[in-house]
C-alpha positions as CSV (number, residue, x, y, z in Angstrom):
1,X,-29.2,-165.5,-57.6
2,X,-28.5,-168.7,-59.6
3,X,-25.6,-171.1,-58.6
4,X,-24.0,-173.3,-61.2
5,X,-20.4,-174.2,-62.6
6,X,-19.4,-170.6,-63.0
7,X,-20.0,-169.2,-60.1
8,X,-19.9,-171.8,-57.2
9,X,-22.3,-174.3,-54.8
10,X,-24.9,-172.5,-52.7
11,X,-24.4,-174.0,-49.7
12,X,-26.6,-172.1,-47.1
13,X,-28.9,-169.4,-47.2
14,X,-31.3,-167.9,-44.6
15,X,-33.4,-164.2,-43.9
16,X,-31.2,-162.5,-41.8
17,X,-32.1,-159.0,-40.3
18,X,-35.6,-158.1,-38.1
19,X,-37.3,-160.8,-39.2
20,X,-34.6,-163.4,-38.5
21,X,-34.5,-161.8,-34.3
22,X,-38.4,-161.9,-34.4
23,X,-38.1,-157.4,-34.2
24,X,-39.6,-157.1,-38.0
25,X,-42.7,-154.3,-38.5
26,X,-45.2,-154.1,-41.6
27,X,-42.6,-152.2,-43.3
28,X,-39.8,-154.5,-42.7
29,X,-38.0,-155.8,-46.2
30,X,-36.8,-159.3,-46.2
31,X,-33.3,-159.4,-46.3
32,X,-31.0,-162.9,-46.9
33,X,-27.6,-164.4,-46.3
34,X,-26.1,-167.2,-48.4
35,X,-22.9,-169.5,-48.3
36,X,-21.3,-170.6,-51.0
37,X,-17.9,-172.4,-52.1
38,X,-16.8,-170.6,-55.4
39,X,-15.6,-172.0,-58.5
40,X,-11.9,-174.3,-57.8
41,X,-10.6,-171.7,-60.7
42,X,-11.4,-168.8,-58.9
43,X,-8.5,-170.4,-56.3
44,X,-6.5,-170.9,-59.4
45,X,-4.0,-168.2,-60.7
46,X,-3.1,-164.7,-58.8
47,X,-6.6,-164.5,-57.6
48,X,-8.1,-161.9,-59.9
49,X,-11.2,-164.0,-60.6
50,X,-12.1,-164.5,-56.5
51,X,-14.8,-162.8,-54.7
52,X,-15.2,-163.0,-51.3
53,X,-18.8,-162.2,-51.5
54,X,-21.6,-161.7,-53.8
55,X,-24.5,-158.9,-53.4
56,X,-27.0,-157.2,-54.8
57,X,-27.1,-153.3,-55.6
58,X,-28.4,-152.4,-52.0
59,X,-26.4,-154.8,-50.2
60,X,-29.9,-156.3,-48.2
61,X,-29.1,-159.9,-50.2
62,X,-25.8,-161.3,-50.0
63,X,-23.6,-164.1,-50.4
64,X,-20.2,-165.2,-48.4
65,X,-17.7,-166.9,-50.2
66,X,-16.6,-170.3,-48.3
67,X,-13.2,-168.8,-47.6
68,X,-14.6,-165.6,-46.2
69,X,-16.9,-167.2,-44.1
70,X,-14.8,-169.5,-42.3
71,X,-12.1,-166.1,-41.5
72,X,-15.1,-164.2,-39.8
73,X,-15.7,-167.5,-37.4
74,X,-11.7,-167.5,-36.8
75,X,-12.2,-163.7,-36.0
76,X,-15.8,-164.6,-33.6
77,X,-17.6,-161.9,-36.3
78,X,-20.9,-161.2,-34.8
79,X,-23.0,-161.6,-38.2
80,X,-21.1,-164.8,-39.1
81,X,-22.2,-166.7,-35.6
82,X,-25.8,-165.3,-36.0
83,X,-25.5,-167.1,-39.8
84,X,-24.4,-170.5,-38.1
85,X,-27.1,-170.4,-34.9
86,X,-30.3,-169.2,-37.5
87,X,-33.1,-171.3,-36.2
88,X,-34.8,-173.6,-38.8
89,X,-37.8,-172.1,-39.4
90,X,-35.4,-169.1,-40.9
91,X,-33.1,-171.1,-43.1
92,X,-34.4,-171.0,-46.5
93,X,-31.8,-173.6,-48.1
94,X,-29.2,-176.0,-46.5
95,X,-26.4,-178.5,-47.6
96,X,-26.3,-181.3,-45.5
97,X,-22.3,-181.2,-45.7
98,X,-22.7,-178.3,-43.5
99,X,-23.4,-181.0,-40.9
100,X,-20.1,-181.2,-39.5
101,X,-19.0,-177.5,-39.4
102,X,-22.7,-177.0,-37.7
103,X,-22.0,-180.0,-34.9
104,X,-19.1,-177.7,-33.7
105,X,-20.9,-174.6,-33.3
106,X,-21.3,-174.4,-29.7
107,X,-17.4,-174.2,-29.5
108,X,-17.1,-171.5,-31.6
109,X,-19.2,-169.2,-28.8
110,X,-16.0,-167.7,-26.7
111,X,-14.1,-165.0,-25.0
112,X,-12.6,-163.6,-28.5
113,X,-16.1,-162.4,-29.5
114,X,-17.0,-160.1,-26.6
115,X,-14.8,-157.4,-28.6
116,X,-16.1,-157.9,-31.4
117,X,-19.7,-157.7,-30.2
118,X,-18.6,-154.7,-28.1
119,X,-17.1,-152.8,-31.2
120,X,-20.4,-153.7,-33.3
121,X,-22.7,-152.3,-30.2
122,X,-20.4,-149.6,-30.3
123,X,-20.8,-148.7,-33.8
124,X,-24.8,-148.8,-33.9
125,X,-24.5,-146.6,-30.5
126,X,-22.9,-143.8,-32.7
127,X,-24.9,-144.0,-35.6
128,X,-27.9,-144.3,-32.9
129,X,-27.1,-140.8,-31.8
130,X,-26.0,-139.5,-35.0
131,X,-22.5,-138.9,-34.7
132,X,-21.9,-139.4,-38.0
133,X,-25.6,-139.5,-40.1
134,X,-26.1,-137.5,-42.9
135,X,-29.0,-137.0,-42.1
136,X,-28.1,-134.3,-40.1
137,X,-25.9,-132.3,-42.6
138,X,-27.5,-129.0,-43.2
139,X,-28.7,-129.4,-46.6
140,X,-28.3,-125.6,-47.2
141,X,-25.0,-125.8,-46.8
142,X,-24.5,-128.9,-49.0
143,X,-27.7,-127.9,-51.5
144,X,-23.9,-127.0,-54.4
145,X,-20.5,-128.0,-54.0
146,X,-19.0,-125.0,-53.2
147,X,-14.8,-124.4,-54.8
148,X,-12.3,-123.2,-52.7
149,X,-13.0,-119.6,-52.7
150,X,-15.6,-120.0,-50.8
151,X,-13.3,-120.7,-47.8
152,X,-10.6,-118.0,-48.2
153,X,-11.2,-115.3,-45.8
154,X,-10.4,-111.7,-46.6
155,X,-10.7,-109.0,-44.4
156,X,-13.0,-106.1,-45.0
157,X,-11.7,-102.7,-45.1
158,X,-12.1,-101.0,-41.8
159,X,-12.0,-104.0,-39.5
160,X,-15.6,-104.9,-40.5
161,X,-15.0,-108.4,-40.1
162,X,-14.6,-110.6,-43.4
163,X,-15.9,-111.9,-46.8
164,X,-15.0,-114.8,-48.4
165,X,-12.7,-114.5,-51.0
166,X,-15.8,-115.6,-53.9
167,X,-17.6,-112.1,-52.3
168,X,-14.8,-110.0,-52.3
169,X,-14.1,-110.8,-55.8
170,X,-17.4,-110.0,-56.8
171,X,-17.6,-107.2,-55.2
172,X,-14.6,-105.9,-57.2
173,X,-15.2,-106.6,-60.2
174,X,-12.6,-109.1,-60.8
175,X,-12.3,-112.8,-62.1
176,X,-10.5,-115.6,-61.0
177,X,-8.6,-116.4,-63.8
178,X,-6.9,-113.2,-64.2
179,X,-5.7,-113.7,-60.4
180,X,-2.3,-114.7,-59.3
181,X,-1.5,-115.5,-55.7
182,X,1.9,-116.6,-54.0
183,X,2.0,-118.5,-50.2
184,X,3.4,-116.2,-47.5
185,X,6.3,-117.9,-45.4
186,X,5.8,-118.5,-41.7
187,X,2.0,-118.8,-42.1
188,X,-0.7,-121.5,-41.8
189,X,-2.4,-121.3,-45.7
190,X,-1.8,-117.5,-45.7
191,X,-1.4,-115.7,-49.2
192,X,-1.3,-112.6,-51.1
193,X,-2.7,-111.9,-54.0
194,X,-2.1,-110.0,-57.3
195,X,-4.2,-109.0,-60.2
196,X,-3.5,-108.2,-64.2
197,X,-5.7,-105.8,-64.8
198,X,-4.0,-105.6,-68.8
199,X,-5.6,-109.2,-69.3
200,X,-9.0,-108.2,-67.8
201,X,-10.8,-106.0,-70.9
202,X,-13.7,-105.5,-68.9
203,X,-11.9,-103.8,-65.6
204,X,-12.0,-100.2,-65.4
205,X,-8.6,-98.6,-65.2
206,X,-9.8,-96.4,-62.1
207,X,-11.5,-99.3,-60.7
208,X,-8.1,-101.2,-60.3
209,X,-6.2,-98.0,-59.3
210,X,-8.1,-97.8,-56.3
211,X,-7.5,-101.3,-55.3
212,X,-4.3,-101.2,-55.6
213,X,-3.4,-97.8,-53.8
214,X,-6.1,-97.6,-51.4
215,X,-6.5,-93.8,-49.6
216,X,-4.5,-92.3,-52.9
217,X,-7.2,-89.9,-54.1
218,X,-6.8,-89.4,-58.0
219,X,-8.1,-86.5,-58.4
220,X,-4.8,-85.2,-56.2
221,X,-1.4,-84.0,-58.2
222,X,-0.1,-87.6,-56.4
223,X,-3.1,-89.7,-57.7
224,X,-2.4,-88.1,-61.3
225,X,1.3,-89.1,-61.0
226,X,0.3,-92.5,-60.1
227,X,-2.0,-92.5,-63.1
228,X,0.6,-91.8,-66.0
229,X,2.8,-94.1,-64.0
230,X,0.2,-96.8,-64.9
231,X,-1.2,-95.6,-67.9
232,X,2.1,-96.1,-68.9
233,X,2.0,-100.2,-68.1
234,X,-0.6,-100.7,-70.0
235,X,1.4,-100.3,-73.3
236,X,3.3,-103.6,-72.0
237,X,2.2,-107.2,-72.6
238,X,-0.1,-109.6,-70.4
239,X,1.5,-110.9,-66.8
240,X,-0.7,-114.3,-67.9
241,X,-1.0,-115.4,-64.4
242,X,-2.3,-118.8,-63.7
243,X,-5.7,-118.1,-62.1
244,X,-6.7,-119.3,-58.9
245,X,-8.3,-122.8,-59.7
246,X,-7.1,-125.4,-61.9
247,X,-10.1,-126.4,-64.5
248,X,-8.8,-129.5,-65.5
249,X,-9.0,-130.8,-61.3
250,X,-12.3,-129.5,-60.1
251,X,-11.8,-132.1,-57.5
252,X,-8.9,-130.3,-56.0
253,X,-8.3,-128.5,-52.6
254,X,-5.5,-127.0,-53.6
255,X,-5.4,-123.0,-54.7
256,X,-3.2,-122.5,-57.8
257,X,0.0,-120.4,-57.3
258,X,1.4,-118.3,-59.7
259,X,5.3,-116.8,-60.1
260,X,4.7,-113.2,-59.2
261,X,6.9,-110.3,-61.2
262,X,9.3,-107.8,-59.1
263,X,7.9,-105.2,-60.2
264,X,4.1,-106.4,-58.7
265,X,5.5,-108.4,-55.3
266,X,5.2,-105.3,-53.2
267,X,1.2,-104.5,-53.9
268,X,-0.7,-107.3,-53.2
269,X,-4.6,-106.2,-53.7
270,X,-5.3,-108.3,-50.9
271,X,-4.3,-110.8,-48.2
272,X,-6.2,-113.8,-47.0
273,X,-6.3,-116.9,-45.6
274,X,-7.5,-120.4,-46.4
275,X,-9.3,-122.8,-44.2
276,X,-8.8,-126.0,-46.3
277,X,-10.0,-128.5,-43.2
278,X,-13.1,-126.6,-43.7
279,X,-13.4,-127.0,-47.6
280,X,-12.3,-130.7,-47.2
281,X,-15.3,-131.3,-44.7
282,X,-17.4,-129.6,-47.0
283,X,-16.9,-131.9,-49.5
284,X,-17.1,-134.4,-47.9
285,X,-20.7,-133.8,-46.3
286,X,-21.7,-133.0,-49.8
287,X,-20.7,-136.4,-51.2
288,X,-22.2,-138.0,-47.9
289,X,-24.8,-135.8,-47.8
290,X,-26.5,-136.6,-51.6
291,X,-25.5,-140.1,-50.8
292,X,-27.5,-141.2,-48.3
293,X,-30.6,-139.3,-50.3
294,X,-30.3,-141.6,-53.3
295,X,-29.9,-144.6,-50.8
296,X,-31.9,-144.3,-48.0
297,X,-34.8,-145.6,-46.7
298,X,-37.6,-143.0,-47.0
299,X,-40.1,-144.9,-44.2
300,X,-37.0,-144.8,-41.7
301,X,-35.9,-141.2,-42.0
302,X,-39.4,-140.1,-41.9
303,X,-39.7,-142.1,-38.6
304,X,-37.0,-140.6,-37.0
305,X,-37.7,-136.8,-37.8
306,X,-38.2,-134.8,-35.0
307,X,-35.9,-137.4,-32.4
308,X,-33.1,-136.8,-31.1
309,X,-31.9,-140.8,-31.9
310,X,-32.4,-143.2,-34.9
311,X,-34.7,-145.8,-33.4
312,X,-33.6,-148.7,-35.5
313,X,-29.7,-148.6,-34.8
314,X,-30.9,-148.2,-30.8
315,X,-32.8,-151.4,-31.5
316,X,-29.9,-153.1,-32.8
317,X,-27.0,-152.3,-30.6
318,X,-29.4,-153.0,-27.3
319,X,-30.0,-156.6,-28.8
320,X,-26.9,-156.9,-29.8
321,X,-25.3,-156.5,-26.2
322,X,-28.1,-158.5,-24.5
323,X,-27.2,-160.9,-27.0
324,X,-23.8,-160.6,-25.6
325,X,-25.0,-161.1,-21.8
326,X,-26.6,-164.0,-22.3
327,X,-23.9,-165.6,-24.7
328,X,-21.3,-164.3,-21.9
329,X,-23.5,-166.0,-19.1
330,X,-23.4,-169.3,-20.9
331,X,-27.0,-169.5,-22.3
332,X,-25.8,-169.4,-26.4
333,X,-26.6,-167.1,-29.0
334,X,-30.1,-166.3,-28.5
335,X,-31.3,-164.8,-31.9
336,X,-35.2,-164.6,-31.3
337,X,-35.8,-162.0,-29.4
338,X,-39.5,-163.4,-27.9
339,X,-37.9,-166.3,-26.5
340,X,-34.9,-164.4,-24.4
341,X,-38.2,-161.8,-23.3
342,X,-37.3,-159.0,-24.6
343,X,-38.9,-158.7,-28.2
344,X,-41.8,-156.1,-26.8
345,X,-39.3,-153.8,-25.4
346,X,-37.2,-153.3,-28.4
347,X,-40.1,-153.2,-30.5
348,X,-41.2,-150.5,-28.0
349,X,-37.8,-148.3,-28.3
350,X,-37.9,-149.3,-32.5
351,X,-41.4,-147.4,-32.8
352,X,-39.9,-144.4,-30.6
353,X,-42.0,-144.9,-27.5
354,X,-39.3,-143.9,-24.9
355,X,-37.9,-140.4,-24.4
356,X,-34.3,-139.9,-25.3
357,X,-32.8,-139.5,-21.4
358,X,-34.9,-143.2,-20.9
359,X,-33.0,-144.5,-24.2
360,X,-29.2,-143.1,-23.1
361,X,-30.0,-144.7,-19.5
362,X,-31.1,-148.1,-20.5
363,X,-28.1,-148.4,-23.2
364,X,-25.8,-147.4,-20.2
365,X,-27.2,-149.6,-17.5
366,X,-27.0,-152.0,-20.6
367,X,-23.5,-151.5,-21.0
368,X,-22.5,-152.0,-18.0
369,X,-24.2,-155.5,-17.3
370,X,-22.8,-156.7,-20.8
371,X,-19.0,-155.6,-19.2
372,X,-19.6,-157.4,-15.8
373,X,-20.7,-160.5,-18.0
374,X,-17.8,-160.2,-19.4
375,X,-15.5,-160.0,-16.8
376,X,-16.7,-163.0,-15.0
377,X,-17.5,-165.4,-17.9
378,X,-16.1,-168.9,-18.2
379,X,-16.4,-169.5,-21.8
380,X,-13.4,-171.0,-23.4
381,X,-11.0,-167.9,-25.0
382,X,-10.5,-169.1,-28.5
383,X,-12.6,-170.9,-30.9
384,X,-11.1,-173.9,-32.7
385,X,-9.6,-172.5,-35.4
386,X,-7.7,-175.9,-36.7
387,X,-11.0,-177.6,-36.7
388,X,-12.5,-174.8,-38.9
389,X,-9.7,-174.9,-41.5
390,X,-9.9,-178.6,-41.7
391,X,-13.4,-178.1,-42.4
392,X,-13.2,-176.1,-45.1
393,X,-10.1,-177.9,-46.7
394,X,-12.3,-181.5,-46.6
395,X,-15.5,-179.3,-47.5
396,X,-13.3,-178.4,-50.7
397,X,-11.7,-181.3,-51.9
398,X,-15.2,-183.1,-51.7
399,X,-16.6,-180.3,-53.9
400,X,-14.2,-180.1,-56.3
401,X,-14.1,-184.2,-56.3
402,X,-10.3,-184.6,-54.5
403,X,-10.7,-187.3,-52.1
């Protein structure tokens, strides 16, 4: 990315990722970080024009915005202090009016980052185990997005457990759009629902009799009665209910009610019940799901088939607390991993070379020595916030030639 009037001064930029913590494979991409101080009339006006960052499509190349920057040193953001310590052989471009904000980066190391580091080890530890990867979705049951019906139980005649409301349907002959259901009160997503069988040119009359009054026989004097009674119906108009799904929200989760006659309220053809948590979560491991296939990294999830843990996020949030320790202990923020001795090792868990019960037990003994370091370090507890807003204020004005 170019840097000119219109979109601000680079002011820093540096490969970031494996090959900035010496842990990078063959395979490894290089990925970058940059600092820059936008345009003064991006500052100008409601703000409509400022970006805190800029990036490309898959987010491996990016660009802080001054302001933004300085906010995650306030808040002791891991990524941000890894930006400021890069070693030089890493640092691909750098404005010497970074001089003053780098003289004061030892003070920036202090108590308020152990959460933060702790919450970032944390989040790699549950995308380690796959808590939440998509990559373990069932892609059966995400292969269509299913509708709603899918998720309405109905039971099956004779206490033979259930079908979805989509089967049952099917299995009857009807159509959702001829459908009308009503909520029942006092019930958790519990409705009834009705059918109009004068709308639906396709149903045969009997067919819908025997829904309606199941155990009548009609060949019986009582079924014939019935019959007339009916036959007689069909000489009125249309009931026109609403269907069960709305076609113009596809999107929805919500089953379309319809106003229900008098003369229908007291034979429902069914009753059922609709688990919408379970539709919700559906939906939302479909979009997750098809996601992360358009996006991920092929090399990676072919790696990791066949483990019970993602090998690169175990990397990550085991160097991340070490990093931690040894900032905790007073030794900075050691980014190369060679020089604080543990490079091999992580390469070793990256390439899947320990079992899964060794993994859990050295990220727990891990863990532990990162929350003892914590407890007994004598950093200072803040870092100096004032100094940093100068900074950027003075960095500013000499930018934007204010003096």
């Amino acid at each position: 990315m170019e840097f000119d009037k219109k979109n601000g001064v680079l002011l820093f930029k540096s490969v970031r990722g494996s090959h900035l913590f010496g842990l990078d494979t063959p395979d490894s991409d290089i990925d970058t970080f940059g600092l820059f101080c936008c345009p003064e009339r991006w500052l100008l006006g409601t703000g409509e024009d400022y970006h805190s960052y800029i990036s490309d499509e898959t987010h491996d190349n990016y660009y802080d915005e001054l302001g933004k920057f300085i906010q995650e040193l306030k808040k002791s953001n891991p990524e941000a202090l890894c930006s400021i310590f890069t070693p030089s052989d890493k640092i691909l471009y750098y404005d010497k009016r970074l001089d003053k904000l780098w003289g004061i980066r030892d003070e920036l190391l202090t108590k308020s980052a152990f959460p933060a580091f702790k919450g970032y080890a944390k989040s790699q530890i549950s995308k380690m185990f796959g808590l939440s990867k998509a990559m373990n979705i069932d892609p059966e049951e995400v292969k269509e997005r299913k509708n709603p019906l899918y998720f309405c139980w109905v039971p099956r005649p004779g206490n033979d457990g259930v079908w979805n409301l989509e089967k049952w349907l099917r299995e009857n002959g009807l159509k959702p759009e001829h459908c009308g259901i009503c909520r029942l009160p006092n019930g958790i997503e519990l409705y009834t629902l009705y059918y109009d069988w004068f709308a639906d040119k396709d149903l045969e009359f009997l067919d819908y009799l025997r829904l309606r009054y199941p155990g009548v026989r009609f060949d019986s004097e009582e079924g014939i009665e019935k019959m007339k009674e009916l036959e007689e119906g069909k000489k009125t108009t249309e009931i026109k209910y609403r269907g069960l799904l709305d076609p113009s929200a596809p999107d929805t989760t919500q089953l379309r009610l319809s106003s229900i006659p008098k003369s229908e309220a007291t034979n429902p053809l069914c009753t059922f019940q609709y688990n919408v948590n379970s539709f919700t979560k559906h939906c939302q491991d479909y979009k997750k799901y098809w996601e992360w296939v358009k996006n991920r990294n092929q090399k990676r999830y072919e790696s990791n088939l066949g483990h019970q843990w993602d090998a690169k996020n175990t990397c990550h949030s085991l160097r991340i607390m070490r990093m931690a320790i040894e900032m905790a202990e007073g030794k900075g923020l050691i980014l190369d991993r060679s020089k604080a001795g543990d490079r091999e090792e992580l390469l070793r868990i990256k390439a899947h070379k320990f079992t899964f019960e060794e993994v859990k037990a050295i990220i727990q003994e891990t863990n532990e020595r990162m929350e003892k370091a914590f407890s007994n370090s004598n950093l200072p507890d803040e870092p100096p916030k004032k100094k940093l807003e100068n900074f950027m204020i003075e960095l500013r004005e000499e930018i934007y030639g204010k003096h």
